[in-house]
N, C-alpha and C positions, 0 to 999 in steps of 0.2 A: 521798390519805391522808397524804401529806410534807407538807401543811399540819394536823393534827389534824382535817380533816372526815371521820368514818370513814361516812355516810348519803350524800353524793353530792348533798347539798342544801345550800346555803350558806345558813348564817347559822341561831343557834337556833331564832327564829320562824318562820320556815319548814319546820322539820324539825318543829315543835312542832304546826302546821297538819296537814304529813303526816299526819302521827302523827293526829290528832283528825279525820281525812276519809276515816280507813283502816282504823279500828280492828274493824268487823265487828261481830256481836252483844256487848251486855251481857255478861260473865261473871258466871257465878254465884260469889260470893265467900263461902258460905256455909262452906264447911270450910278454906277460907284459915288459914293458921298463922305470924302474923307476928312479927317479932321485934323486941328493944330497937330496931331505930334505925329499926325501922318508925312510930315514935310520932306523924310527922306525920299519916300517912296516919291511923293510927288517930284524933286526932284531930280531922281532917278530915271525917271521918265521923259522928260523934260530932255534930258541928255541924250537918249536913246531917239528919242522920238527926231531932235536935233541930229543926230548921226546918221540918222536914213534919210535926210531932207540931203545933207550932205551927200552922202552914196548919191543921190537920186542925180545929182547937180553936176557929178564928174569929180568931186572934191575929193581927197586920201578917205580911205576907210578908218575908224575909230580905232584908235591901237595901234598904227600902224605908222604914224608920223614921228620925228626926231619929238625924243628920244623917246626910242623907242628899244624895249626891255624884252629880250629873246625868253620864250616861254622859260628854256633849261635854267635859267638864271632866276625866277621868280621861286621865293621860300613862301609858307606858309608857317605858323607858329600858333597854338592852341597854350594857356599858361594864363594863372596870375602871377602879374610882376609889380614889384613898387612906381609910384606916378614918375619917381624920379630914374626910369629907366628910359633910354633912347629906345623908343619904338622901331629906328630905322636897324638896329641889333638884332631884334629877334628872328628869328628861323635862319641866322649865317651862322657860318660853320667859324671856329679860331683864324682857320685860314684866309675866309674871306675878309674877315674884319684886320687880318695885318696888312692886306693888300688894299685897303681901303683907304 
């Protein structure tokens, strides 16, 4: 914990794993009462909840419409960087960014 890991698991993706292999049944989220600075989540949901009205309707699946981004091609990047770094940079390899 004298390094800020208070889980006992190093490093965030792996506590994030934990986390999504442990989590137990669905909650029912039906009387949830969230507030301002819940607005991601709110919508988050919103979006999801929208993409199964869609499935439901015969419309493309979510992710799956132009342009649409082959799983092997998606990076992931864990890091502090300066504000003045281009976010679309991190997790490409030298390679990809000269083919870019």
């Amino acid at each position: 914990m004298k390094l800020g890991d208070y889980t006992g698991i190093r490093g965030i993706p792996n506590q994030d794993m934990a986390m999504w292999e442990t989590m137990g049944p669905i909650a029912d989220r039906s009387r949830e009462r969230l507030g301002a600075s819940d607005i991601a989540i709110v919508q988050f949901r919103r979006v999801m909840v929208d993409a199964v009205r869609r499935f439901a309707n015969g419309e493309a699946v979510l992710g799956r419409t132009e342009p649409h981004i082959p799983v092997s091609e998606l990076r992931s990047f864990e890091g502090i960087v300066p504000k003045t770094t281009d976010w679309r940079t991190l997790g490409a390899s030298d390679k990809e960014l000269a083919t870019a």
